[in-house]
PyMOL Python script that loads the backbone (N, CA, C, O; Angstrom):
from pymol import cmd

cmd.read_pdbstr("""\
ATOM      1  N   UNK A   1     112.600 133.590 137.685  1.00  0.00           N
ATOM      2  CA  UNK A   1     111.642 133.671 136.609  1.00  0.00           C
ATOM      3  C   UNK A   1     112.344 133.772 135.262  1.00  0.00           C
ATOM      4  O   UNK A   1     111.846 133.179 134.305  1.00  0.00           O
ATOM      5  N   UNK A   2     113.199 134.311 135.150  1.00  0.00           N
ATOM      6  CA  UNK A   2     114.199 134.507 134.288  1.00  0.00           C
ATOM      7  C   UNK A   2     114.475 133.204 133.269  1.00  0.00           C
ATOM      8  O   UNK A   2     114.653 133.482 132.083  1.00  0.00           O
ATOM      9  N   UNK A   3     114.496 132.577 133.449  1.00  0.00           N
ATOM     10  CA  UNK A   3     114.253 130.835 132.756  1.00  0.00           C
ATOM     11  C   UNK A   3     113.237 130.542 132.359  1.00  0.00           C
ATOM     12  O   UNK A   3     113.292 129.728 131.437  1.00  0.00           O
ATOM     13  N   UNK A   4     112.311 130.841 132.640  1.00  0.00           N
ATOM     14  CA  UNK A   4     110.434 130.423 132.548  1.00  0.00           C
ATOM     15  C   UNK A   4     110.244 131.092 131.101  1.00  0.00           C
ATOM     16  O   UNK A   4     109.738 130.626 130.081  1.00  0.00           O
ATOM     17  N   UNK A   5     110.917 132.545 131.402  1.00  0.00           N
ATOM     18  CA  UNK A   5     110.728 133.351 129.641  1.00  0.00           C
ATOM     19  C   UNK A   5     110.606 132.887 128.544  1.00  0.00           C
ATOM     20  O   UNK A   5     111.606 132.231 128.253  1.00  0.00           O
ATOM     21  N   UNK A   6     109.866 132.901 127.775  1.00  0.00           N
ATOM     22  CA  UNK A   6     109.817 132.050 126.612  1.00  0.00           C
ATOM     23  C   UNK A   6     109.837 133.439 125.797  1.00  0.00           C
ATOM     24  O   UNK A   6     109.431 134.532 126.190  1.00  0.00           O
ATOM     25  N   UNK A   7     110.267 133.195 124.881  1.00  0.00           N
ATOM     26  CA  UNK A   7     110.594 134.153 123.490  1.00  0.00           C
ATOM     27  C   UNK A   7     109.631 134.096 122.129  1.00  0.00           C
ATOM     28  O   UNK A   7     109.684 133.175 121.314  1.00  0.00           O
ATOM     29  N   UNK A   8     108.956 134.967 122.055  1.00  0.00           N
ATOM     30  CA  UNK A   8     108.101 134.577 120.966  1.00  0.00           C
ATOM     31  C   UNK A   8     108.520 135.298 119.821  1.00  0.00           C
ATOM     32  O   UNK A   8     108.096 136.450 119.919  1.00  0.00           O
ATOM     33  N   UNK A   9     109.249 135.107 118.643  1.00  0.00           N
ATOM     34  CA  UNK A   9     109.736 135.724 117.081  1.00  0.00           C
ATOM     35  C   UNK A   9     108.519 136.232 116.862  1.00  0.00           C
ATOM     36  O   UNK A   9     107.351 136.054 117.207  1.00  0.00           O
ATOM     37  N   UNK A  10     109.294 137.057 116.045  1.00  0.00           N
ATOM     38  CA  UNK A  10     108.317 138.070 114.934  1.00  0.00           C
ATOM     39  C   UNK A  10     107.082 138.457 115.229  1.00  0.00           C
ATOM     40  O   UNK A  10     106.072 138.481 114.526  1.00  0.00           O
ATOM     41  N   UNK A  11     107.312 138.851 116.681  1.00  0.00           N
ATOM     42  CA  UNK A  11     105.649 139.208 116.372  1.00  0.00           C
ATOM     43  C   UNK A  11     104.741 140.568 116.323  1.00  0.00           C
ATOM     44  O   UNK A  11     105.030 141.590 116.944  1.00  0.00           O
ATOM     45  N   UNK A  12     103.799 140.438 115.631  1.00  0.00           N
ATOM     46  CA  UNK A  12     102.764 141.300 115.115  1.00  0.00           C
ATOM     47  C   UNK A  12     102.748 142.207 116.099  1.00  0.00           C
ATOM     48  O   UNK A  12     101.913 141.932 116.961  1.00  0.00           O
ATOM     49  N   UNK A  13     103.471 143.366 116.330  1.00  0.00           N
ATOM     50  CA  UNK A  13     103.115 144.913 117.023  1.00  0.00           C
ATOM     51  C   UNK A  13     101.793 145.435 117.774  1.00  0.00           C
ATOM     52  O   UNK A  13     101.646 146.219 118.711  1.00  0.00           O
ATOM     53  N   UNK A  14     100.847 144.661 116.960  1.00  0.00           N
ATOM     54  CA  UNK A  14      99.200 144.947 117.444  1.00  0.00           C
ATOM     55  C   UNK A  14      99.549 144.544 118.452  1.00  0.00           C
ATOM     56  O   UNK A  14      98.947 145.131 119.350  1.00  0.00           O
ATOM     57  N   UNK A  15     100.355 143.689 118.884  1.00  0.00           N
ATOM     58  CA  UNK A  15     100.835 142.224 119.164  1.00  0.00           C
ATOM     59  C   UNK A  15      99.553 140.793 119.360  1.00  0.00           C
ATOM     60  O   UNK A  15      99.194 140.442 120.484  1.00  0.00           O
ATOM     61  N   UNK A  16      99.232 140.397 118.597  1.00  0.00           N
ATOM     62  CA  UNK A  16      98.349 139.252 117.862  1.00  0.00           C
ATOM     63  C   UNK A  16      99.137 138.427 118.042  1.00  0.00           C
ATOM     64  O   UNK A  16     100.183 138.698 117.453  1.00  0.00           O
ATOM     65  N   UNK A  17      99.178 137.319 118.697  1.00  0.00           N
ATOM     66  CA  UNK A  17     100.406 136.250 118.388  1.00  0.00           C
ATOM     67  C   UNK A  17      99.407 135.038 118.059  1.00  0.00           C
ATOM     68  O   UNK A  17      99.925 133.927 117.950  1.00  0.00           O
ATOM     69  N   UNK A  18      97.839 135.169 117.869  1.00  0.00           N
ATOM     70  CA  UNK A  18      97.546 133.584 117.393  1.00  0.00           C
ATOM     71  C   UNK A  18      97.061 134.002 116.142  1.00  0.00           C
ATOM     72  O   UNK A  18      95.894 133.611 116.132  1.00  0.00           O
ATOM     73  N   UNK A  19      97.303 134.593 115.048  1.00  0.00           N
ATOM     74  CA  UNK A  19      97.342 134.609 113.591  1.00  0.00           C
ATOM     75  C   UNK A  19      98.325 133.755 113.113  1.00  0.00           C
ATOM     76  O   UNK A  19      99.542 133.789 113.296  1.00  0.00           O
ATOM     77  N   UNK A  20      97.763 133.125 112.593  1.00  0.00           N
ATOM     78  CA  UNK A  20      98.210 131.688 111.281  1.00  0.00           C
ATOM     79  C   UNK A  20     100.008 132.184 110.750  1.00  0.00           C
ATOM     80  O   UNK A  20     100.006 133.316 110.267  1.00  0.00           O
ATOM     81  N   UNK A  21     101.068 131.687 110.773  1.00  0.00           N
ATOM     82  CA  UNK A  21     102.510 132.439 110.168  1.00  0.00           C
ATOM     83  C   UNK A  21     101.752 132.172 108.575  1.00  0.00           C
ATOM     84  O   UNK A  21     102.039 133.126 107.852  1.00  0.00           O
ATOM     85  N   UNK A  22     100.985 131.271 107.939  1.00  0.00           N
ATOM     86  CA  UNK A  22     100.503 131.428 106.368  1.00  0.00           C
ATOM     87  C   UNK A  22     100.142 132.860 105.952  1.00  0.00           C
ATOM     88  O   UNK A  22     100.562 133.507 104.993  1.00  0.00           O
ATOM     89  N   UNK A  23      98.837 133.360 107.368  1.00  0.00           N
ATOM     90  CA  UNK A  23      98.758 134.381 107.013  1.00  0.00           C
ATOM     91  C   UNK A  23      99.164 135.834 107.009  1.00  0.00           C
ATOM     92  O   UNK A  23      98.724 136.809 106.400  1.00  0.00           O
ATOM     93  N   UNK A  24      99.983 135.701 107.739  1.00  0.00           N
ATOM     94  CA  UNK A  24     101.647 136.764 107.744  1.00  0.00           C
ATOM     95  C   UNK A  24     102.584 136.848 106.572  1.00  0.00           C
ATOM     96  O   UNK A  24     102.924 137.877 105.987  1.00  0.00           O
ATOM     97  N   UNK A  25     102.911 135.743 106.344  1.00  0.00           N
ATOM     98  CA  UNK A  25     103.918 135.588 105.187  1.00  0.00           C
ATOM     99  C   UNK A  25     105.129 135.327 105.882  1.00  0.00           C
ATOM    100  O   UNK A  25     106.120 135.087 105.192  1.00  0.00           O
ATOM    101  N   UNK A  26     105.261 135.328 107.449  1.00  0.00           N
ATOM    102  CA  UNK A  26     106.734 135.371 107.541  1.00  0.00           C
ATOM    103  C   UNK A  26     106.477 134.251 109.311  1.00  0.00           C
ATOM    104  O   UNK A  26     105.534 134.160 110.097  1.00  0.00           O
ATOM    105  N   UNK A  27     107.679 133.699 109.259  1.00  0.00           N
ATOM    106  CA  UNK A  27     107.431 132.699 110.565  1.00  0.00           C
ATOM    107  C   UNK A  27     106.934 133.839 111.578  1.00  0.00           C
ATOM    108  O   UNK A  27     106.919 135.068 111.512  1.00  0.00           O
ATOM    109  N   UNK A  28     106.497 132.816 112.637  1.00  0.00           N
ATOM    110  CA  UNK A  28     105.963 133.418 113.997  1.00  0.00           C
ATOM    111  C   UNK A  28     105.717 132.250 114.824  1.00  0.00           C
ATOM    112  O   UNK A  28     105.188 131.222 114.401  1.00  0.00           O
ATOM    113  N   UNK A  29     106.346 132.545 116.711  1.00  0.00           N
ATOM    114  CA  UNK A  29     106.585 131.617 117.361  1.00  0.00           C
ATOM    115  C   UNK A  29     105.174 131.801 118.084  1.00  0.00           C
ATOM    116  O   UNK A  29     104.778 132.858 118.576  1.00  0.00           O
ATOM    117  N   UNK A  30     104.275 130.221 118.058  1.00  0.00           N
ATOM    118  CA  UNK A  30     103.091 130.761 118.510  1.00  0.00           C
ATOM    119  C   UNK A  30     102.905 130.892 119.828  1.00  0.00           C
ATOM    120  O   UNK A  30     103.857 130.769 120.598  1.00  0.00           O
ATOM    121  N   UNK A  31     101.857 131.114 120.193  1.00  0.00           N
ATOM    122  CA  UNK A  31     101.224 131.308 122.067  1.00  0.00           C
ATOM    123  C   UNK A  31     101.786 130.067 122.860  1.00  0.00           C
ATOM    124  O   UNK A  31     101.691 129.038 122.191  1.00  0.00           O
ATOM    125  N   UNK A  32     102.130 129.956 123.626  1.00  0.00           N
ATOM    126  CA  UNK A  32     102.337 128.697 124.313  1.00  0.00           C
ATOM    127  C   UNK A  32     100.723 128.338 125.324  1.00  0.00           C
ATOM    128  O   UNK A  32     100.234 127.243 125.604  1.00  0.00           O
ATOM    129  N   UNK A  33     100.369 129.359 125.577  1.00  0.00           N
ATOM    130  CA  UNK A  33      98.697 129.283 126.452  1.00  0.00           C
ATOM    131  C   UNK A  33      97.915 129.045 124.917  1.00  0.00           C
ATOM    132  O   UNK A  33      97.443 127.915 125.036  1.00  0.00           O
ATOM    133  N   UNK A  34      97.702 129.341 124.115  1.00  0.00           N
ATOM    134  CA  UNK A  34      97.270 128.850 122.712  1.00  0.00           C
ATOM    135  C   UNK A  34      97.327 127.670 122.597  1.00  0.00           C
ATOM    136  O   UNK A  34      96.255 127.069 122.523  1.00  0.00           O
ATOM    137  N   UNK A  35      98.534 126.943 122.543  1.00  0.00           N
ATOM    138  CA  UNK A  35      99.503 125.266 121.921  1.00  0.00           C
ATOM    139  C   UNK A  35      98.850 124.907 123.263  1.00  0.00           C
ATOM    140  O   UNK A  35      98.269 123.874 122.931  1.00  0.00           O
ATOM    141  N   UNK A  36      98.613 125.057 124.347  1.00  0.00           N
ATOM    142  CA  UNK A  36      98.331 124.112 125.497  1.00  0.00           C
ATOM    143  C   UNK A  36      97.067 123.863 125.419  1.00  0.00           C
ATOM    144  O   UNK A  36      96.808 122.765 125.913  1.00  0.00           O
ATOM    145  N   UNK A  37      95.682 124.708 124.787  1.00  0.00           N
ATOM    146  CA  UNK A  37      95.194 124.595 124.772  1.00  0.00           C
ATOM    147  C   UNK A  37      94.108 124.385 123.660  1.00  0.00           C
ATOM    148  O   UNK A  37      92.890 124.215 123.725  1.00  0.00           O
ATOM    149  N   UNK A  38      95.234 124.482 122.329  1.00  0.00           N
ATOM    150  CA  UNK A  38      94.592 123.760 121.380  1.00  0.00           C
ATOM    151  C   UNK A  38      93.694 124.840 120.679  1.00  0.00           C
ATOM    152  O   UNK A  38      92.836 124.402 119.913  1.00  0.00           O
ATOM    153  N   UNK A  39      93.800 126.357 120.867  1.00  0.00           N
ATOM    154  CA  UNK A  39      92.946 127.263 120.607  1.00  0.00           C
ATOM    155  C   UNK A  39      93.970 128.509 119.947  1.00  0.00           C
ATOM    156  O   UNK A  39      95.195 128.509 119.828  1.00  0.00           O
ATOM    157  N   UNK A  40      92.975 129.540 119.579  1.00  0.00           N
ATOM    158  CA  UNK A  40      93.860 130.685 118.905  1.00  0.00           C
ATOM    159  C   UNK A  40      93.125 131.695 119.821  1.00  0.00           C
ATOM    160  O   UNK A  40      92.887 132.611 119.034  1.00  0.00           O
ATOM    161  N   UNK A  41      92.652 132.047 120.967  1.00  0.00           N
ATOM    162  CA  UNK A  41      91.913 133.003 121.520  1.00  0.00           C
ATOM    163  C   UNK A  41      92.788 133.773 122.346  1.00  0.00           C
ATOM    164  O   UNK A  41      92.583 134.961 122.593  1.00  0.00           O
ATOM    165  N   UNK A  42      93.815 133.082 122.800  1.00  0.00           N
ATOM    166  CA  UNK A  42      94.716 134.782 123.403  1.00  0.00           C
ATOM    167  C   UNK A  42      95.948 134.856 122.956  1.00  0.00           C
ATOM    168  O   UNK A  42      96.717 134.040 122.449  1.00  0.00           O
ATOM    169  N   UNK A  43      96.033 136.427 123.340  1.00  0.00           N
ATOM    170  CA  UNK A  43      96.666 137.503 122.423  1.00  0.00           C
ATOM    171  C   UNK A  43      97.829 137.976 123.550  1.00  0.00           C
ATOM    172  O   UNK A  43      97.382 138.113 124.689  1.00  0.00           O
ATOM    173  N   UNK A  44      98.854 138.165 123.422  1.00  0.00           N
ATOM    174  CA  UNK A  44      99.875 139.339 124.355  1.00  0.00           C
ATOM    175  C   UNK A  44      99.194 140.185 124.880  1.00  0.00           C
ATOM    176  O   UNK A  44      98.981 140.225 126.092  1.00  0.00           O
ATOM    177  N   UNK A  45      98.714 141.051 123.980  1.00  0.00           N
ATOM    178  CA  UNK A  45      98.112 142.451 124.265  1.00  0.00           C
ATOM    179  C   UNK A  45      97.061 143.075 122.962  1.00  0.00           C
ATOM    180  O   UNK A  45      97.407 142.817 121.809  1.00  0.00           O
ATOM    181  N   UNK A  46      95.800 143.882 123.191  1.00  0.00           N
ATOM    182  CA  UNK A  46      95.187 144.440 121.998  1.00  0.00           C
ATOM    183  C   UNK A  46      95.417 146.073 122.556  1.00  0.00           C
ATOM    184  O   UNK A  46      95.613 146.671 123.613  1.00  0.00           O
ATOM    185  N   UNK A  47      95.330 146.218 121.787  1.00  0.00           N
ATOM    186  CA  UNK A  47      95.889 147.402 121.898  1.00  0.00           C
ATOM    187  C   UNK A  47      94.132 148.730 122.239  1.00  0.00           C
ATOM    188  O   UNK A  47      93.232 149.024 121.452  1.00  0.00           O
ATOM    189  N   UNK A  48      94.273 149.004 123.158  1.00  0.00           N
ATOM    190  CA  UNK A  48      93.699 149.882 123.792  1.00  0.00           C
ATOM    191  C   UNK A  48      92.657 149.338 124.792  1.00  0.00           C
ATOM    192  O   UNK A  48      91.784 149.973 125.384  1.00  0.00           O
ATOM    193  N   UNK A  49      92.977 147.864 124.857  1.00  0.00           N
ATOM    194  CA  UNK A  49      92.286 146.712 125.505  1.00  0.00           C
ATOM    195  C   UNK A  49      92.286 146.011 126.649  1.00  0.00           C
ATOM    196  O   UNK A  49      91.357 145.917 127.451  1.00  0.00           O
ATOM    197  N   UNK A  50      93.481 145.462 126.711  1.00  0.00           N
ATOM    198  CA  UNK A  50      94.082 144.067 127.603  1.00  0.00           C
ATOM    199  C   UNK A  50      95.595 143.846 127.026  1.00  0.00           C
ATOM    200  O   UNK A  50      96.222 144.088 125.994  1.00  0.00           O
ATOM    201  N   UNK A  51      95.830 143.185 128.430  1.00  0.00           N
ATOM    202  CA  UNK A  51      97.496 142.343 128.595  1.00  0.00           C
ATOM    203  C   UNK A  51      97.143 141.390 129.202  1.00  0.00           C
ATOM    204  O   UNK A  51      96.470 141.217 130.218  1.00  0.00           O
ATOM    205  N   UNK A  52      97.746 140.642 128.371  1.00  0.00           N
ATOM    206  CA  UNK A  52      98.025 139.159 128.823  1.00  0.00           C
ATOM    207  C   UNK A  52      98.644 139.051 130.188  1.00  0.00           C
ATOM    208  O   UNK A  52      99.617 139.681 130.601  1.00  0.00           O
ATOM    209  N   UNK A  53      97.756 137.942 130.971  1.00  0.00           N
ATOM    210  CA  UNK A  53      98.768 137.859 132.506  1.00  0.00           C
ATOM    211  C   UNK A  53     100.226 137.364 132.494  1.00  0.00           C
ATOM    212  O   UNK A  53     100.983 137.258 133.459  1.00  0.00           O
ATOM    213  N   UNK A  54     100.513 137.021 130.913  1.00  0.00           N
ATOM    214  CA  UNK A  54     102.277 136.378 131.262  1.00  0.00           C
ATOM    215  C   UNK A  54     102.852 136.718 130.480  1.00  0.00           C
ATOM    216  O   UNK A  54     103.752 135.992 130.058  1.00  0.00           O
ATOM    217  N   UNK A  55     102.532 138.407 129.717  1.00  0.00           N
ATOM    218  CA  UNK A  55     103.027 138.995 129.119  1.00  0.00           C
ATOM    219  C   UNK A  55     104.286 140.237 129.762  1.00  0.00           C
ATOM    220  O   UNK A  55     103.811 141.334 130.055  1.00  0.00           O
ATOM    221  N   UNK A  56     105.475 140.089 129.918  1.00  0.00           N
ATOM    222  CA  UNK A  56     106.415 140.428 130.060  1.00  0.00           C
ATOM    223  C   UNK A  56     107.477 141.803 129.443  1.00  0.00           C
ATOM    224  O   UNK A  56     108.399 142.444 129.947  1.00  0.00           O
ATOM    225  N   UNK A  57     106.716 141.827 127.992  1.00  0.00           N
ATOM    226  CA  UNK A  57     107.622 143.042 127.648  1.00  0.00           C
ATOM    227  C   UNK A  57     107.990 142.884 125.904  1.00  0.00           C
ATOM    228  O   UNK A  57     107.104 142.334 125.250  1.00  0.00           O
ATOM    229  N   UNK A  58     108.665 143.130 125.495  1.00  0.00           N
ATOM    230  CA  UNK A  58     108.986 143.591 124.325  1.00  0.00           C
ATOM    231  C   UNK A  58     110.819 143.492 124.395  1.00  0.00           C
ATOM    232  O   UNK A  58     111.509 143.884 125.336  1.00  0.00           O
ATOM    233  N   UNK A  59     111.340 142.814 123.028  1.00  0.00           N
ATOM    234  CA  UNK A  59     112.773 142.347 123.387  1.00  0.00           C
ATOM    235  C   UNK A  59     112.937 142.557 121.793  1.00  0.00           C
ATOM    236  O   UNK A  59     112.285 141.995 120.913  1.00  0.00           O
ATOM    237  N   UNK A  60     114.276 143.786 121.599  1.00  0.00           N
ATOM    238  CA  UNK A  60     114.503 143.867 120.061  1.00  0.00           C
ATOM    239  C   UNK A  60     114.959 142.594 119.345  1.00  0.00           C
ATOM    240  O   UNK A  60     115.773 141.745 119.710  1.00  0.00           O
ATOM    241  N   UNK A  61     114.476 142.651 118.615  1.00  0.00           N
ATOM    242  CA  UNK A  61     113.703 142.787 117.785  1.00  0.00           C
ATOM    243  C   UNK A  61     112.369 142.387 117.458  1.00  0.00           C
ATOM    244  O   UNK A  61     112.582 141.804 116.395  1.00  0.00           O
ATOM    245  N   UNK A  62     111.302 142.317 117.629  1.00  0.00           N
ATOM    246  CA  UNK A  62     110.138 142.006 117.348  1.00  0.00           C
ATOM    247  C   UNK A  62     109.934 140.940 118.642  1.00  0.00           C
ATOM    248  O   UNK A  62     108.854 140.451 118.308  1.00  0.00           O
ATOM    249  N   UNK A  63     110.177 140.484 119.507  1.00  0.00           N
ATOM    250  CA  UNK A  63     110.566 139.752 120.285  1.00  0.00           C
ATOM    251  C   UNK A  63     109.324 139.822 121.077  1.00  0.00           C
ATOM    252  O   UNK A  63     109.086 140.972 121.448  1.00  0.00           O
ATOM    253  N   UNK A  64     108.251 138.725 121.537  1.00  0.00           N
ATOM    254  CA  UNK A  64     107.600 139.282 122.970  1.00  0.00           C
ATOM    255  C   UNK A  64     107.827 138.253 123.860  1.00  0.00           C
ATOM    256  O   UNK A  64     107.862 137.055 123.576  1.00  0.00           O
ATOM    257  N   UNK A  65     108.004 138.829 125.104  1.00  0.00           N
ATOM    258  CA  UNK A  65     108.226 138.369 126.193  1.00  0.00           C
ATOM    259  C   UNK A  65     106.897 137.485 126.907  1.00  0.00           C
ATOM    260  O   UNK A  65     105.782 137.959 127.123  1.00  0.00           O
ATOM    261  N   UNK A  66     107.313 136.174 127.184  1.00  0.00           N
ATOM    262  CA  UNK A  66     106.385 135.227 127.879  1.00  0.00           C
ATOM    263  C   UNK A  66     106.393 134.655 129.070  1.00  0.00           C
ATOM    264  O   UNK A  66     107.517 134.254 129.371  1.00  0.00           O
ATOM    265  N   UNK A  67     105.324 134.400 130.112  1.00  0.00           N
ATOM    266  CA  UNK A  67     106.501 133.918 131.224  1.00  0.00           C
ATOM    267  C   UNK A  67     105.004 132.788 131.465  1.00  0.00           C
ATOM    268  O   UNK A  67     104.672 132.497 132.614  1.00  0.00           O
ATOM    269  N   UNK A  68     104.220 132.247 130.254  1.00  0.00           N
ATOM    270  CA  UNK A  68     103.697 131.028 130.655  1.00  0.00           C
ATOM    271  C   UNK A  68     104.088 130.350 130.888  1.00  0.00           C
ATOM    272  O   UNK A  68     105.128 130.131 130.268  1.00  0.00           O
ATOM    273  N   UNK A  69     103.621 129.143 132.187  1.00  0.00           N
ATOM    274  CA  UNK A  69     102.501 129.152 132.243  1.00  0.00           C
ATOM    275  C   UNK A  69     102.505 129.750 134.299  1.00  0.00           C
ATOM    276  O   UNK A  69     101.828 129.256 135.201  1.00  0.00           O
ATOM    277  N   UNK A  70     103.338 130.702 134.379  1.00  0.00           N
ATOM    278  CA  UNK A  70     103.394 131.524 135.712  1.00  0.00           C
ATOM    279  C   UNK A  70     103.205 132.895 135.118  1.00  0.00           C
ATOM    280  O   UNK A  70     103.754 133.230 134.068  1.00  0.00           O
ATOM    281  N   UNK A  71     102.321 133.770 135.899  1.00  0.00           N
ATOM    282  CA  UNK A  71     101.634 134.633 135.431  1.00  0.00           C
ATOM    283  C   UNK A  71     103.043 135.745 136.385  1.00  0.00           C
ATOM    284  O   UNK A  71     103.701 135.634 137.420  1.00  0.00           O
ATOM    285  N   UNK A  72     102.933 136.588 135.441  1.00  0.00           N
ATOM    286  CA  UNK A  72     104.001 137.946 135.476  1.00  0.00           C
ATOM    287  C   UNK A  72     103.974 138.427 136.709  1.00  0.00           C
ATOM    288  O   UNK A  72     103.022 139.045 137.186  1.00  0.00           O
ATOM    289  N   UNK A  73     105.206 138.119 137.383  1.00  0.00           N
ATOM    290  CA  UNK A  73     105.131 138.479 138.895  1.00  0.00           C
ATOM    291  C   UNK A  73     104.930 140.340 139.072  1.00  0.00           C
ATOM    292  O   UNK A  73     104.483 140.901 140.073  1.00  0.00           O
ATOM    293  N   UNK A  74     105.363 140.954 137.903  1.00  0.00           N
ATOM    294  CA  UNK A  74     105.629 142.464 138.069  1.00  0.00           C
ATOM    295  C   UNK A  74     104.299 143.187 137.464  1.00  0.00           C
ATOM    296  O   UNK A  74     104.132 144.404 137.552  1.00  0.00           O
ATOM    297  N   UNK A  75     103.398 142.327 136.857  1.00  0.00           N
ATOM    298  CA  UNK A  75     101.668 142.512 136.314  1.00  0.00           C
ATOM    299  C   UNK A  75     101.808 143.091 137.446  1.00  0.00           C
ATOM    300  O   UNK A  75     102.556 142.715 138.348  1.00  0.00           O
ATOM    301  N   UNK A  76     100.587 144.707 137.459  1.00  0.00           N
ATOM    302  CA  UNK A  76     100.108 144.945 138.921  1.00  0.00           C
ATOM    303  C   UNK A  76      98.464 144.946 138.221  1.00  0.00           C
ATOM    304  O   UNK A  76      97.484 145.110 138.947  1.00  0.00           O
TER     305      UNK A  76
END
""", "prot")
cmd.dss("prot")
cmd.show_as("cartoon", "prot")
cmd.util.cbc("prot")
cmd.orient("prot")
């Protein structure tokens, strides 16, 4: 699985990853389940909410961990 990881920059702590980088001010690597599907509707994680099924973790610096489009073998 370790290869599959995709790396997403800078991202938003809420962790929000389909907000516009215009409206940040600073780059941001977008959703890959987003880009496949042509939409801005999922998120890593909201916070007191949901996790994403191919959300993986947190990597310094601002880093989130992706493992679309195979859903997180260690999700329970």
């Amino acid at each position: 699985m370790a290869d599959l990881i995709h790396k997403l920059t800078r991202a938003n702590m809420d962790i929000d990853l389909s907000t516009s980088p215009e409206a940040l001010g600073w780059p941001q690597t977008s959703c890959p389940w987003n880009a496949a599907e042509g939409g801005t509707a999922h998120h890593c994680a909201i916070k007191n909410t949901s996790i994403c099924p191919y959300f993986c973790g947190i990597e310094y610096l601002d880093t989130a961990l992706c493992s679309y489009p195979e859903e997180n073998p260690l999700r329970k």
